[in-house]
Phi, psi and omega in degrees: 000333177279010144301298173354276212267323160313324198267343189282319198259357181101326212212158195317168172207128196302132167305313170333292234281282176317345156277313147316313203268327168278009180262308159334288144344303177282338171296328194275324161319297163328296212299329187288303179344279147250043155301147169295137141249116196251006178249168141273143168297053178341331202201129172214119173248130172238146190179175222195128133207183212244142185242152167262130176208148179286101165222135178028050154066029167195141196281144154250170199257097165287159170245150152247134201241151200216143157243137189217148180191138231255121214265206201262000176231018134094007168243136191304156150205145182298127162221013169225120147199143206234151152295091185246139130019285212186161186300049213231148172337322191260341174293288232277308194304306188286335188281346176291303148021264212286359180264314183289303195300302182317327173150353186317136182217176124092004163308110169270332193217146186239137181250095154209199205296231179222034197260142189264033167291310180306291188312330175323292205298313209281318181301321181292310193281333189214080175293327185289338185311121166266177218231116166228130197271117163343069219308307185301328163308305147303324180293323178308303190312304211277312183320328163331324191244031179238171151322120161352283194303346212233000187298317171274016186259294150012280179302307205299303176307329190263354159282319182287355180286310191272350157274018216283158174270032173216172150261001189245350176261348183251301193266015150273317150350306167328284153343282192314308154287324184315316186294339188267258169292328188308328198275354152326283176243099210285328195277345156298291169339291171304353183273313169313326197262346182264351186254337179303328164314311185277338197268008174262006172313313185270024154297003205230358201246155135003113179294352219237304185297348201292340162297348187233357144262050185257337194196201184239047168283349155302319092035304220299315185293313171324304172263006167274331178288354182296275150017258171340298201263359166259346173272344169299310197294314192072249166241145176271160191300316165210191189277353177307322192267306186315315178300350181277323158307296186329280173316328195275330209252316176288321160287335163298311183298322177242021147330007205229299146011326190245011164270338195228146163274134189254323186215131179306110189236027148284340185295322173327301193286349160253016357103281188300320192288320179298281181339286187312332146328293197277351189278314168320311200284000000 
């Protein structure tokens, strides 16, 4: 930590000082590590980026893998964030674990990317959960797989696909391009067409959520201040410190979160209740 607080603040730092501040550090780990979770959580956004850390004596490329999730009174909250080895099926399993050990309840929908270690972990652990695959995420995939000159006319159709005011209008839309421009690039199309089930879930949701559960793009400011304060850092001496920044950084960033309502999540319960209604009649 005294590497740390030195490459963040510029200037030497007294061993006390370094010790207050990791005896701090590590409470707020703690502290998140094991909070209850006593509502349920309707919406779990899940998503990974990466810190360089010194493990056995060579630095390595770590994931931070982080959770957040919208509480019964319609507010984001942090509610996870673990170090793992690496973006894997078994990384995802244990931060899922301890969130499920806490009291996790009550998931309708988990929104991240399309990596598949994550979707493992999401099965095994929160089987009842459906999956919406990241719309910006998808777009990156498929625009990957066309030509240069051609990527942003690419992007734009697939964003007008997966942003469609239907779900009968996104896959007419769909349609339109496979037959058009798709036959250009075929290998897009097919990326587009295998990625469209999840990434389209959340048509079936509250029409009013739909812009903040298509993707993690709520995340992004979270992880660009990550970013920002680790590049100061360079690699870290092992994953204990990195993990102490990330979280003191994650908690600063979303202190704010609990000031504001992100989504009305009664229209969900009555949402849910019309459905059920109309399954009745």
């Amino acid at each position: 930590m005294g590497r740390v607080t030195r490459a963040l603040s510029g200037e030497a730092v007294q061993r006390s000082t370094v010790s207050r501040i990791t005896k701090r550090l590590d409470e707020q780990v703690e502290g998140l590590r094991r909070a209850p979770i006593e509502d349920p959580v309707p919406y779990l956004y899940l998503d990974a980026t990466f810190l360089d850390v010194r493990w056995a004596r060579q630095v390595e490329n770590v994931s931070a893998l982080v959770a957040y999730g919208i509480d019964a009174e319609g507010k984001r909250r942090l509610l996870a964030i673990t170090i793992g080895v690496q973006e894997s099926e078994e990384s995802w399993a244990e931060l899922l674990r301890q969130l499920v050990d806490r009291g996790l309840t009550g998931i309708r929908l988990v929104i991240s990317d399309a990596h598949a270690g994550l979707a493992g972990a999401v099965r095994r652990l929160l089987p009842e959960a459906e999956h919406q695959r990241c719309t910006v995420h998808l777009t990156r995939n498929v625009v990957a797989k066309v030509p240069q000159r051609l990527r942003k006319r690419v992007a734009k159709e697939v964003v007008r696909i997966l942003h469609a005011p239907s779900l009968a209008q996104a896959k007419k839309r769909k349609a339109a391009f496979e037959s058009g421009l798709g036959t250009q690039v075929p290998e897009a199309a097919q990326c587009l067409a295998e990625g469209f089930p999840a990434a389209t879930r959340y048509f079936a949701y509250p029409k009013e959520h739909w812009i903040r559960i298509r993707s993690t793009n709520g995340l992004e400011r979270l992880h660009e201040e990550i970013k920002r304060r680790t590049r100061a850092v360079g690699a870290f001496p092992d994953r204990a410190s990195a993990l102490r920044l990330v979280t003191a950084v994650a908690l600063q960033v979303t202190a704010v979160w609990s000031d504001r309502c992100y989504l009305d999540v009664s229209l969900l319960i009555q949402d849910n209740h019309d459905t059920q209604e109309a399954q009745s009649a």
